[in-house]
Backbone as JSON, one array per atom type, in Angstrom:
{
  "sequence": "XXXXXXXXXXXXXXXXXXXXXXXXXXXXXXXXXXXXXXXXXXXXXXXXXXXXXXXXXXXXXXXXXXXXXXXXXXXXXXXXXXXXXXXXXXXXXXXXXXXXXXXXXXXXXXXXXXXXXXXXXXXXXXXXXXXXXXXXXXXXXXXXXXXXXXXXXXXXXXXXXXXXXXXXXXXXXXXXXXXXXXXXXXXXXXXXXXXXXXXXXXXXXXXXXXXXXXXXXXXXXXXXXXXXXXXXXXXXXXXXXX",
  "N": [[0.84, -1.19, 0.0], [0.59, 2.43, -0.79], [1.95, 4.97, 1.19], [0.95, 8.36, 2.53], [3.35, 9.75, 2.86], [4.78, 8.62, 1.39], [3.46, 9.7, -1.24], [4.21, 11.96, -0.91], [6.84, 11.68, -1.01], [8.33, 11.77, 1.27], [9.62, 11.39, 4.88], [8.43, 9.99, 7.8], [9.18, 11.05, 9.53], [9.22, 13.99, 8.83], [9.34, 17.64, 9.2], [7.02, 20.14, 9.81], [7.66, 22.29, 7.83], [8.93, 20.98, 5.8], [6.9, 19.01, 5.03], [5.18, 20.94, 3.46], [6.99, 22.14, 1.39], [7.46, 19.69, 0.01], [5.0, 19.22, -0.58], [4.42, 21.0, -2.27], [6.12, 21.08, -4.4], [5.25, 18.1, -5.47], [2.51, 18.92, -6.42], [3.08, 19.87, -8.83], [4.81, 18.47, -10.2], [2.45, 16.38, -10.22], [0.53, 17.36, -11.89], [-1.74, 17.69, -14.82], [-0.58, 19.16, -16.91], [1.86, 19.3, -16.68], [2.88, 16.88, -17.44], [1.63, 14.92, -15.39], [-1.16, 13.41, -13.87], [-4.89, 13.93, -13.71], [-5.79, 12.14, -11.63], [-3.48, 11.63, -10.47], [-2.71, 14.17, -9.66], [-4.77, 14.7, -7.62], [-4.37, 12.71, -5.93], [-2.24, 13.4, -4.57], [-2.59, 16.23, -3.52], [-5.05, 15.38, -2.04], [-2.96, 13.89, 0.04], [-1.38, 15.75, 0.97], [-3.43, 17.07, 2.21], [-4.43, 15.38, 4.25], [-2.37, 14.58, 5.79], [-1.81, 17.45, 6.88], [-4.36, 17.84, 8.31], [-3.57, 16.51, 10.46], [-4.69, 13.88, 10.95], [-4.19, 9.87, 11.76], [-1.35, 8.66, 9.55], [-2.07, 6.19, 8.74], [-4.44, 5.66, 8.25], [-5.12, 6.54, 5.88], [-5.86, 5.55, 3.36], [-8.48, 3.79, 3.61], [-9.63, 6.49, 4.52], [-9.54, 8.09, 1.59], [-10.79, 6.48, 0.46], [-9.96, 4.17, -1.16], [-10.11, 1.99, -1.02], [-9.39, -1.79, -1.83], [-11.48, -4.68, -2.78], [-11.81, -7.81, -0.97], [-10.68, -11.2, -1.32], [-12.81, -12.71, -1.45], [-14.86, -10.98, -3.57], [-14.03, -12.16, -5.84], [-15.19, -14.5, -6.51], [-17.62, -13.6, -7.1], [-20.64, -13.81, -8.67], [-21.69, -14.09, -12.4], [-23.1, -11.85, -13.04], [-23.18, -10.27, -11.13], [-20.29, -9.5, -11.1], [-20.28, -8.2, -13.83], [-21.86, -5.66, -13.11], [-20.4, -4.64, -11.37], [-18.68, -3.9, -13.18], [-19.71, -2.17, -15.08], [-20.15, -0.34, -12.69], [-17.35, 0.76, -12.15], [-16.37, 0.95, -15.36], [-18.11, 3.63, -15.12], [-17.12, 5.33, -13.47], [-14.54, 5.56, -14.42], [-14.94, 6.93, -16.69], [-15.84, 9.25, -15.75], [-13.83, 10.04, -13.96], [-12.17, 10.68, -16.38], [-13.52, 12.51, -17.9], [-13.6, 15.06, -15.86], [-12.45, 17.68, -15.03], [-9.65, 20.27, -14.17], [-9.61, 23.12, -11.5], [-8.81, 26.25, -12.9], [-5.71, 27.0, -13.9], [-2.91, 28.26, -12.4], [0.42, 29.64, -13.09], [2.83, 30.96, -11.35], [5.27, 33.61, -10.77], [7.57, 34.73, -9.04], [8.29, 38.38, -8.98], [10.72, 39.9, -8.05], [13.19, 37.89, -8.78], [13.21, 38.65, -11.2], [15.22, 40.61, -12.08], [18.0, 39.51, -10.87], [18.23, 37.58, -13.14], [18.4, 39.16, -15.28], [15.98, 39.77, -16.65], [13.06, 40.86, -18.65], [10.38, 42.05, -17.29], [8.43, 42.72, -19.68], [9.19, 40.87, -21.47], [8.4, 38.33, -24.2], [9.0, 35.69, -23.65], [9.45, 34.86, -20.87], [8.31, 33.31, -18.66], [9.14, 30.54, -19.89], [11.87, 31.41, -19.69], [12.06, 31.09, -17.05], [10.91, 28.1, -16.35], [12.97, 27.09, -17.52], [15.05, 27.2, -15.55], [16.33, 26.72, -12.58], [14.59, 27.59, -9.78], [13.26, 28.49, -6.65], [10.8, 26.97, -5.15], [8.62, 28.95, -3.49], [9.43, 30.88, -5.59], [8.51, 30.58, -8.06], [6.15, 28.81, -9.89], [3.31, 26.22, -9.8], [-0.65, 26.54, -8.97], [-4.01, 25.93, -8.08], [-7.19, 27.12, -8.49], [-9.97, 27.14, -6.8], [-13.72, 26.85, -7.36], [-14.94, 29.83, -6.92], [-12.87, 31.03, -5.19], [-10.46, 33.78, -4.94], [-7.35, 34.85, -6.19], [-5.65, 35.62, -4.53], [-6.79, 33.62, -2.22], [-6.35, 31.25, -3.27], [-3.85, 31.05, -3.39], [-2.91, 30.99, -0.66], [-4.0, 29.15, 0.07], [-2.3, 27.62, -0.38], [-0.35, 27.5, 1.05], [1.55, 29.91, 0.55], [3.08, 33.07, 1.03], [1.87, 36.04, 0.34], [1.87, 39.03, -1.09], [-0.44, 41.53, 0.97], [-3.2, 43.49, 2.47], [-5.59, 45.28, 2.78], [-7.69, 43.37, 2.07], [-9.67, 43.67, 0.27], [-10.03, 44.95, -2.29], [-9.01, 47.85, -1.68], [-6.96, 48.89, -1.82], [-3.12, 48.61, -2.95], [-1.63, 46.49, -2.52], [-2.03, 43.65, -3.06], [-1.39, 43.45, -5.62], [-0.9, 41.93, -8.94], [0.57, 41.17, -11.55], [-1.11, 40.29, -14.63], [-0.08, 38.02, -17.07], [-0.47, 36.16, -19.01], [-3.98, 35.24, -20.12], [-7.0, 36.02, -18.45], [-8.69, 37.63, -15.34], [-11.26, 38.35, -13.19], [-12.15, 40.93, -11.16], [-14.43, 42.09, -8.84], [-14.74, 44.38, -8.3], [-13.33, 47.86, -8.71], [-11.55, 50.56, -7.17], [-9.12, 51.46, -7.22], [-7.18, 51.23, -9.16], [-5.83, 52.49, -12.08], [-7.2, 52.78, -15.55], [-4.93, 52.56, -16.82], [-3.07, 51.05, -15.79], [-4.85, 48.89, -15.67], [-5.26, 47.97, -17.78], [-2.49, 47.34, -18.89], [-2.69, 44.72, -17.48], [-2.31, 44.55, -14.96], [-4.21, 43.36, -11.69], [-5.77, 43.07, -8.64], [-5.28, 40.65, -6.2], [-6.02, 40.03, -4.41], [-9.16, 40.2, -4.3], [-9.56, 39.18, -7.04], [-10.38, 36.91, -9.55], [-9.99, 33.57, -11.59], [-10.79, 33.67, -14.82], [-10.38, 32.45, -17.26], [-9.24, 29.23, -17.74], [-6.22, 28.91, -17.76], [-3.62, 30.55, -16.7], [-1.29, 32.92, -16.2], [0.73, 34.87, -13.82], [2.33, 37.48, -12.47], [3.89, 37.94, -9.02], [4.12, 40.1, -6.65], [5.02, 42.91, -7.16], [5.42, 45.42, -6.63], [7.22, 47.04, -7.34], [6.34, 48.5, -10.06], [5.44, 50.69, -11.89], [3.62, 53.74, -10.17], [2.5, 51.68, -8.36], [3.58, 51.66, -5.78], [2.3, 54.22, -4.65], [0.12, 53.39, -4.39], [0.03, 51.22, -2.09], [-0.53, 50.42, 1.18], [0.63, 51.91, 4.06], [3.49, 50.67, 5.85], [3.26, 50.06, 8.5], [0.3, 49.87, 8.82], [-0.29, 47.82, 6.88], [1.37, 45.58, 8.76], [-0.49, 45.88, 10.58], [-2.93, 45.03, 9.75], [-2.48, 42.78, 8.97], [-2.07, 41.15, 11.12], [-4.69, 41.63, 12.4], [-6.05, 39.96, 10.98], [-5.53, 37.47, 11.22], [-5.94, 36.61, 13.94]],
  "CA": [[0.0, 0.0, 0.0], [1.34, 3.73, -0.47], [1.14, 5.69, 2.51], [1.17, 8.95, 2.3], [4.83, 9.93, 3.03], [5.16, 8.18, -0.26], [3.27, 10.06, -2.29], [4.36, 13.22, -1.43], [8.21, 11.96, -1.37], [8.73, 12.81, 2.37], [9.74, 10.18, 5.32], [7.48, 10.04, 8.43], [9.97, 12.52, 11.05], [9.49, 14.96, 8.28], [8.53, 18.41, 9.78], [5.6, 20.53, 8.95], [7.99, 23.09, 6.63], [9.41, 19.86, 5.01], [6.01, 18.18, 4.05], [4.41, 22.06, 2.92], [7.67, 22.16, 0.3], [7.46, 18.61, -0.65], [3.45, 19.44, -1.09], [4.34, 22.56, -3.32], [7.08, 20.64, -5.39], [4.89, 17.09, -5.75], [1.67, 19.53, -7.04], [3.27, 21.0, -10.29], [4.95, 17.4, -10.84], [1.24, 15.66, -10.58], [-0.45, 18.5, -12.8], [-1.64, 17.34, -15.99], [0.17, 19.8, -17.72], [3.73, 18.7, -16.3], [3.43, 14.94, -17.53], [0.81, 13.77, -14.46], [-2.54, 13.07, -14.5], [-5.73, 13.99, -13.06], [-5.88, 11.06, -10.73], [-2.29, 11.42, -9.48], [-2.64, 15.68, -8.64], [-5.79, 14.64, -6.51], [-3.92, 11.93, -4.6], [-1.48, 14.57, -3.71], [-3.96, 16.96, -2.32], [-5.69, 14.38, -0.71], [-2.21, 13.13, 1.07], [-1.53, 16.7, 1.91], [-4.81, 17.63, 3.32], [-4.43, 14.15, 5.48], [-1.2, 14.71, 6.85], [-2.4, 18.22, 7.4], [-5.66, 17.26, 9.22], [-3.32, 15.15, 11.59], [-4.97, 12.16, 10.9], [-3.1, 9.24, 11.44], [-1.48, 8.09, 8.01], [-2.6, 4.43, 8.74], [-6.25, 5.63, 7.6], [-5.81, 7.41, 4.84], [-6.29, 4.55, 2.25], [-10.07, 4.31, 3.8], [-9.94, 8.2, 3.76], [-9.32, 8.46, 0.34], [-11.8, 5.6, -0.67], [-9.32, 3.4, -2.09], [-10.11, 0.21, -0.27], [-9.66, -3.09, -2.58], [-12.11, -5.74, -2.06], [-10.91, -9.2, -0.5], [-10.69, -12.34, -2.83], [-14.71, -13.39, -1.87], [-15.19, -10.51, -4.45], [-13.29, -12.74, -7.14], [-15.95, -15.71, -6.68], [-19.17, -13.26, -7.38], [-21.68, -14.54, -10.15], [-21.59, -13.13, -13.91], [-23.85, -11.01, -12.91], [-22.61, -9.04, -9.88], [-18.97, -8.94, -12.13], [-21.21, -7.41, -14.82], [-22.83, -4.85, -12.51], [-19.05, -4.08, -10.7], [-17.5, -3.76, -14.33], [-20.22, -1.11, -15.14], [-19.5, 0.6, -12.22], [-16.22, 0.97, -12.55], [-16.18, 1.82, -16.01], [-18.62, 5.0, -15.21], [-16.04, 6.13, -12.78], [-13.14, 5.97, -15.13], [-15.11, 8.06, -17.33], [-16.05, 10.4, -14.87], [-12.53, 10.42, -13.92], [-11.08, 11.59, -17.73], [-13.92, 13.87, -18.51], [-13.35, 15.85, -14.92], [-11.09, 18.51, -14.85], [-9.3, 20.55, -12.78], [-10.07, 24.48, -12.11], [-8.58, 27.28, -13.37], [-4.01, 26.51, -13.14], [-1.62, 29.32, -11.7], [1.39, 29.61, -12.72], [3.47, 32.5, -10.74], [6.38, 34.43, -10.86], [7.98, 36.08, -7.99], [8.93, 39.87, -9.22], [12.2, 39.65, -7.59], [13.95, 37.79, -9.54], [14.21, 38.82, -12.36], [16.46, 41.39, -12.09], [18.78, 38.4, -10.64], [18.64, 37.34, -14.46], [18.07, 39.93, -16.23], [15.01, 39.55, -17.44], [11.69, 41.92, -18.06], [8.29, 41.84, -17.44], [7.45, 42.2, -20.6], [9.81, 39.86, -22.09], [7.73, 37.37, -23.99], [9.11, 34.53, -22.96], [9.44, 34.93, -19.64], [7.69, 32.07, -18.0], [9.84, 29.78, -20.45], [12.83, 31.43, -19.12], [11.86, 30.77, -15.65], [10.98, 27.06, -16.18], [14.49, 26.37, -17.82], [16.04, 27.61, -14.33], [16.09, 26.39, -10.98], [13.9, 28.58, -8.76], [12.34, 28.2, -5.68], [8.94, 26.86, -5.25], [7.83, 30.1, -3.34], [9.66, 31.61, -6.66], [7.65, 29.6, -9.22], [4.94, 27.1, -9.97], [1.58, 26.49, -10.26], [-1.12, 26.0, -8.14], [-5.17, 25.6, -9.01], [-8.38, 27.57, -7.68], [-10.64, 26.67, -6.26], [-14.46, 28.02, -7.44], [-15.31, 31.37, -5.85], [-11.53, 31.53, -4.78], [-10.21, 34.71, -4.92], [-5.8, 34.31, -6.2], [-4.84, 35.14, -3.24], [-6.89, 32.91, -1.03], [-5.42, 30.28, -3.28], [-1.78, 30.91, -2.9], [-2.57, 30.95, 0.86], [-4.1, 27.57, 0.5], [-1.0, 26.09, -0.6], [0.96, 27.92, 1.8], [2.34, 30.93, -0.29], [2.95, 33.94, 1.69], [2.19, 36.38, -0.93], [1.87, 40.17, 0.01], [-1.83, 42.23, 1.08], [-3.69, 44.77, 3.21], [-6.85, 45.52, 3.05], [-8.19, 41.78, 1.58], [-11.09, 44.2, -0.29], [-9.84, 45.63, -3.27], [-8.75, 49.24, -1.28], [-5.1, 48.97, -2.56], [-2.57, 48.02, -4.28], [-0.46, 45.85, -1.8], [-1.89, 42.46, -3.49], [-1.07, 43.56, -7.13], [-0.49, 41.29, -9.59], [0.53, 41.45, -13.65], [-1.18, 38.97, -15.47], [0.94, 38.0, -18.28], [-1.02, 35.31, -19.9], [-5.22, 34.63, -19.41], [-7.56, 36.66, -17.81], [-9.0, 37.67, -14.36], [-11.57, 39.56, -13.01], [-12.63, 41.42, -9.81], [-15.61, 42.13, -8.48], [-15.01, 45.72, -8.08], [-12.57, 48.25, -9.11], [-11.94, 51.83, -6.74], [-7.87, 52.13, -7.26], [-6.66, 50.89, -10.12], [-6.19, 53.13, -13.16], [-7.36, 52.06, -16.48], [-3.55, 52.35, -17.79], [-2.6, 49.95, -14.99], [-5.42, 47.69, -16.16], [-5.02, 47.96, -19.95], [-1.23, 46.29, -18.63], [-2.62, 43.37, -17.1], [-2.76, 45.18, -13.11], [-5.22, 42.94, -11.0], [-5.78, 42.58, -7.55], [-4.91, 39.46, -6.14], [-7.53, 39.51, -3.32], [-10.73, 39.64, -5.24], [-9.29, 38.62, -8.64], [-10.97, 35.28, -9.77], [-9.51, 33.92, -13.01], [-11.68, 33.24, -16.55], [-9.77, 31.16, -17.27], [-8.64, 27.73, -17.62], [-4.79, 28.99, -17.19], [-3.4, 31.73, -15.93], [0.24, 33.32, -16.15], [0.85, 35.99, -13.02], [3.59, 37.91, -11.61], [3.31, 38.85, -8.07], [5.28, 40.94, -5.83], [5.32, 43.94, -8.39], [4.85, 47.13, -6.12], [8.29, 48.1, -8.12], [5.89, 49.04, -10.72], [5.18, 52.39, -11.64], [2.45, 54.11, -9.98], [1.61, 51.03, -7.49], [4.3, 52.38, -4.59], [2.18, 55.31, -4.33], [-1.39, 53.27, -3.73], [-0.03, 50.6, -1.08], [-0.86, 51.11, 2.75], [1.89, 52.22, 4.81], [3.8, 49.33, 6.51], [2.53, 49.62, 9.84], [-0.78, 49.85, 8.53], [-0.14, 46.5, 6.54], [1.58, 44.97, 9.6], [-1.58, 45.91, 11.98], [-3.9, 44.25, 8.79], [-2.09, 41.09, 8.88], [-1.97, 41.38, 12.53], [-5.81, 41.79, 12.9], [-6.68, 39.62, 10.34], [-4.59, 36.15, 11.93], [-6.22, 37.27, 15.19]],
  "C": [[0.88, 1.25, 0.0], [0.69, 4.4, 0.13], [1.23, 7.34, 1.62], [2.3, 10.09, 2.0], [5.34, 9.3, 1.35], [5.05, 8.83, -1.34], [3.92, 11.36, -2.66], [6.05, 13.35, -1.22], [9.11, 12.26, -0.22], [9.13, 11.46, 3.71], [8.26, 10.87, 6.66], [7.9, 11.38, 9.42], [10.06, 13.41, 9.75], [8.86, 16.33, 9.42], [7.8, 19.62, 9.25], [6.32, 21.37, 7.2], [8.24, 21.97, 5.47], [8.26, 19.19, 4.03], [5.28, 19.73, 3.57], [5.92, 22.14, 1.14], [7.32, 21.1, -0.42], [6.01, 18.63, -1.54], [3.88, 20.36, -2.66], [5.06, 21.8, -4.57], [6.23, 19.28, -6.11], [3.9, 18.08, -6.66], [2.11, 19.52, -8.1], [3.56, 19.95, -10.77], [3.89, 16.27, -11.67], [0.61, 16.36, -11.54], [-0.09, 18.1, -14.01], [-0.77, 18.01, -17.09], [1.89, 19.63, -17.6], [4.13, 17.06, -16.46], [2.47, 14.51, -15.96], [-0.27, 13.82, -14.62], [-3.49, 13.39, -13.41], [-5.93, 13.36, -11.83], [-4.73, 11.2, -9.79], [-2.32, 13.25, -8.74], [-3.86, 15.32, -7.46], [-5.39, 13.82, -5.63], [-2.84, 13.15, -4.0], [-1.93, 15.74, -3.19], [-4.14, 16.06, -1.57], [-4.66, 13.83, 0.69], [-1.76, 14.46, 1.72], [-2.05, 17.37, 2.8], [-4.81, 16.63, 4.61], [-4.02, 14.67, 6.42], [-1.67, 16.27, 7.87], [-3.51, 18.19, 8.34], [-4.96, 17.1, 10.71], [-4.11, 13.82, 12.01], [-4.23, 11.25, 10.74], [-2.97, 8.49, 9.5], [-2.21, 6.42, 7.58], [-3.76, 4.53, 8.29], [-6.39, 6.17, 5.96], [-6.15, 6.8, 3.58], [-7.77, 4.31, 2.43], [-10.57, 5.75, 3.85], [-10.26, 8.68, 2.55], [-10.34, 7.28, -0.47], [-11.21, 4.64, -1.78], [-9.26, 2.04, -1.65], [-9.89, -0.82, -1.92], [-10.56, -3.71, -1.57], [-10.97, -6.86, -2.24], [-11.48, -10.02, -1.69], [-12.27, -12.18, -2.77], [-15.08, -12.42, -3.47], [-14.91, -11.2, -6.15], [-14.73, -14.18, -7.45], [-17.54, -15.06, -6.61], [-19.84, -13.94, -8.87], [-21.2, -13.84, -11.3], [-22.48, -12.01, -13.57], [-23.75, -9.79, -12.27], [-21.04, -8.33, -10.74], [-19.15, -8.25, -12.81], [-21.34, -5.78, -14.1], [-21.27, -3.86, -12.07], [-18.43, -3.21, -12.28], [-18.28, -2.32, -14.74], [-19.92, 0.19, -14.71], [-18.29, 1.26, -11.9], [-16.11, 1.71, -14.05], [-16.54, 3.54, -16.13], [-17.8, 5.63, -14.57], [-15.05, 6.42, -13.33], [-13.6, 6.68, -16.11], [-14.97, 9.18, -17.0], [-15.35, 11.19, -14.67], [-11.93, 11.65, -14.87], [-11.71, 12.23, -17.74], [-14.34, 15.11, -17.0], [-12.33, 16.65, -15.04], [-10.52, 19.3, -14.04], [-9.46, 22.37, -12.87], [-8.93, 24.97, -12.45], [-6.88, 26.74, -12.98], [-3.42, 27.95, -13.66], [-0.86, 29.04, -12.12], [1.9, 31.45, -12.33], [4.54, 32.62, -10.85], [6.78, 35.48, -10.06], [8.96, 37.38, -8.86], [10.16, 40.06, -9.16], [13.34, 39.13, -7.85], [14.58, 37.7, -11.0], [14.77, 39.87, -12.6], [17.62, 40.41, -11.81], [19.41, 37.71, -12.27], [18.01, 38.02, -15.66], [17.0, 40.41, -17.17], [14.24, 40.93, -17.11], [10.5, 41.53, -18.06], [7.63, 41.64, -18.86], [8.19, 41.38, -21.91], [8.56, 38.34, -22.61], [7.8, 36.26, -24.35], [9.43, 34.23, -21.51], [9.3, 33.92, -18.71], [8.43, 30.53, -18.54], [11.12, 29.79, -19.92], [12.82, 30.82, -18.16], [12.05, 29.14, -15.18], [12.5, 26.56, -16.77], [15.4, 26.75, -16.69], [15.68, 27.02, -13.33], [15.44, 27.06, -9.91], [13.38, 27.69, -7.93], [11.29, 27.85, -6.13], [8.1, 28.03, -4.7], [8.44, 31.4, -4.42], [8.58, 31.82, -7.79], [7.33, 28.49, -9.12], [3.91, 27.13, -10.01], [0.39, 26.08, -8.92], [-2.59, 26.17, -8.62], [-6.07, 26.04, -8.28], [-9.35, 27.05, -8.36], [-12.13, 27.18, -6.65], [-14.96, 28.83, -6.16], [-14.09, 31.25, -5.17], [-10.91, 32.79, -5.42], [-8.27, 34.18, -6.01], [-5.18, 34.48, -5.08], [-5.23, 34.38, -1.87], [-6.31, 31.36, -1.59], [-4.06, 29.91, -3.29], [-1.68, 30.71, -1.33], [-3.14, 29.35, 1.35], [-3.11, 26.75, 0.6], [0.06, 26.78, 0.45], [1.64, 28.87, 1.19], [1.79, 32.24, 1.28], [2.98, 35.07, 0.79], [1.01, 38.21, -0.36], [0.24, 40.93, -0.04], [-1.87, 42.8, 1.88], [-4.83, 44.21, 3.36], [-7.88, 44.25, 2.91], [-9.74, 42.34, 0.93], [-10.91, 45.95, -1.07], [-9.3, 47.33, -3.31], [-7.31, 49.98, -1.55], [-3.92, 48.28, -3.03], [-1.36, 46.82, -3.74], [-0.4, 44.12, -2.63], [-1.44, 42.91, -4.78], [-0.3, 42.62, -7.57], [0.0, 41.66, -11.1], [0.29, 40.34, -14.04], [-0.54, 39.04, -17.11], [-0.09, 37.24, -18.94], [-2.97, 35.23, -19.23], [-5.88, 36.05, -18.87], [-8.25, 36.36, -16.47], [-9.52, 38.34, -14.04], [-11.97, 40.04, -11.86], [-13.7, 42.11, -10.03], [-15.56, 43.76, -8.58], [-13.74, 46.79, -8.01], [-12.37, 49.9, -8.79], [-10.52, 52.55, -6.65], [-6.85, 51.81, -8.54], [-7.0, 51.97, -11.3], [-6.17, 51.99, -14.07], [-5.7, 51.87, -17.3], [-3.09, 51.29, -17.3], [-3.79, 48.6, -15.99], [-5.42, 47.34, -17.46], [-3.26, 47.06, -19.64], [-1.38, 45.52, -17.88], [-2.79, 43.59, -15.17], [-3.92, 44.55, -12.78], [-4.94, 42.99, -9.31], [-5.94, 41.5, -6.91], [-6.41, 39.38, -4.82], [-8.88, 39.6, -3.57], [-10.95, 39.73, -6.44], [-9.61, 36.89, -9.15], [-10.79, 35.25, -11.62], [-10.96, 33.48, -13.67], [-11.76, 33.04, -17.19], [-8.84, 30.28, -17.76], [-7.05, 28.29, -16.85], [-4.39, 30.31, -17.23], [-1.81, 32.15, -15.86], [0.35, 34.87, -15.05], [2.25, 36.03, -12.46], [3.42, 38.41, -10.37], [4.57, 39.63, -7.32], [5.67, 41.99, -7.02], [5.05, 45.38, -7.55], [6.37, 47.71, -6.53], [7.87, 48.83, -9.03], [5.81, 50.0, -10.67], [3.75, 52.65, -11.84], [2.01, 53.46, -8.68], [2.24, 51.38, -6.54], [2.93, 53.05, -4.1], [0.26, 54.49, -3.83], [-1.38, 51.98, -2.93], [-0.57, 51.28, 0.04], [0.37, 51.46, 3.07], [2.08, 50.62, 5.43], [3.53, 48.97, 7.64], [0.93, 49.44, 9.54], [-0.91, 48.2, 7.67], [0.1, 45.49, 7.62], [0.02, 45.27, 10.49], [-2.81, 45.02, 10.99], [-3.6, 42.68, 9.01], [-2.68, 40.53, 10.16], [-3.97, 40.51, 13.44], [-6.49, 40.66, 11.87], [-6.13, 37.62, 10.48], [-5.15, 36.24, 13.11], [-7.74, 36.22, 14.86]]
}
């Protein structure tokens, strides 16, 4: 049987930072778009959410609904085999024609000055994947519906920068490079910013399927000037972890 330590590559005395990387790094590997498959990104959620839970790992094969039946199942009639084979096949349909929402990939701001690169270089995201970066550099991750982008970077554990968490400034700013995204409501953003891709990461919901963002951009010009102040950010975080 594979436990869960298996799937996500990690031993059992791992500790929490250890299995949140291993999570971040297994994701992008399982994602259909990186060579894995539907079936294998959802076991790796599922073994992260476990471990996370703190449920012991000894369950999570009945957690996850992956029991085998015992032999008796081998000595059922033609009939019941019939009925099993059915149900089974509808599930492996189910399976392929399910998909997965909306896929992230990100780009921390920061480094590319490190290699030279620009924003509006367009290949950018090509560059990125032919390099070695961090996982809280680059990678992908997948919302959720009615997820905001930045309540799904905070699902996976991204620490990824905000304020107000209601569209009042510019601390979440993003640049979407590829795809679109839209927010609910729009009271600081100029249209020049948004005509270049400027969203707000805290009530920006993409539209879809895939998604190319840069975050950490308050080097931009213009967005300096419509963050909060930093104590005013620190007392947001503050009050909003509370």
């Amino acid at each position: 049987m594979v436990s869960v330590y298996d799937i996500l590559g990690i031993t059992a005395s791992a500790n929490e930072e250890t299995i949140l990387q291993a999570y971040r790094t297994r994701v992008k590997e399982a994602h259909p778009d990186h060579g894995g498959s539907l079936a294998e990104f959802r076991q790796v959620r599922r073994a992260y959410e476990h471990i996370d839970s703190g449920a012991p790992a000894g369950e999570f094969e009945s957690a996850t609904g992956t029991n085998h039946h015992n032999n008796t199942a081998q000595d059922a009639d033609v009939e019941s085999q019939s009925s099993s084979s059915s149900v089974s096949a509808s599930a492996d349909t189910t399976d392929k024609t399910e998909t997965l929402g909306p896929t992230v990939e990100y780009l921390d701001y920061r480094v590319l000055a490190d290699y030279g690169w620009e924003i509006t270089d367009p290949d950018l995201f090509a560059k990125a994947d032919a390099v070695e970066l961090d996982i809280d550099a680059h990678g992908i991750f997948v919302v959720e519906p009615r997820e905001s982008l930045l309540e799904a970077a905070e699902r996976y554990g991204f620490s990824w920068p905000y304020a107000c968490r209601g569209g009042a400034c510019a601390n979440c700013a993003v640049a979407v490079i590829d795809g679109a995204v839209e927010m609910s409501v729009n009271t600081i953003l100029t249209q020049g910013m948004r005509d270049r891709g400027i969203r707000l990461s805290c009530i920006g919901q993409p539209v879809t399927n895939d998604l190319q963002v840069v975050f950490n951009i308050e080097q931009l010009p213009g967005l300096k000037e419509l963050r909060l102040p930093a104590e005013q950010f620190e007392n947001t975080r503050t009050d909003n972890s509370s």
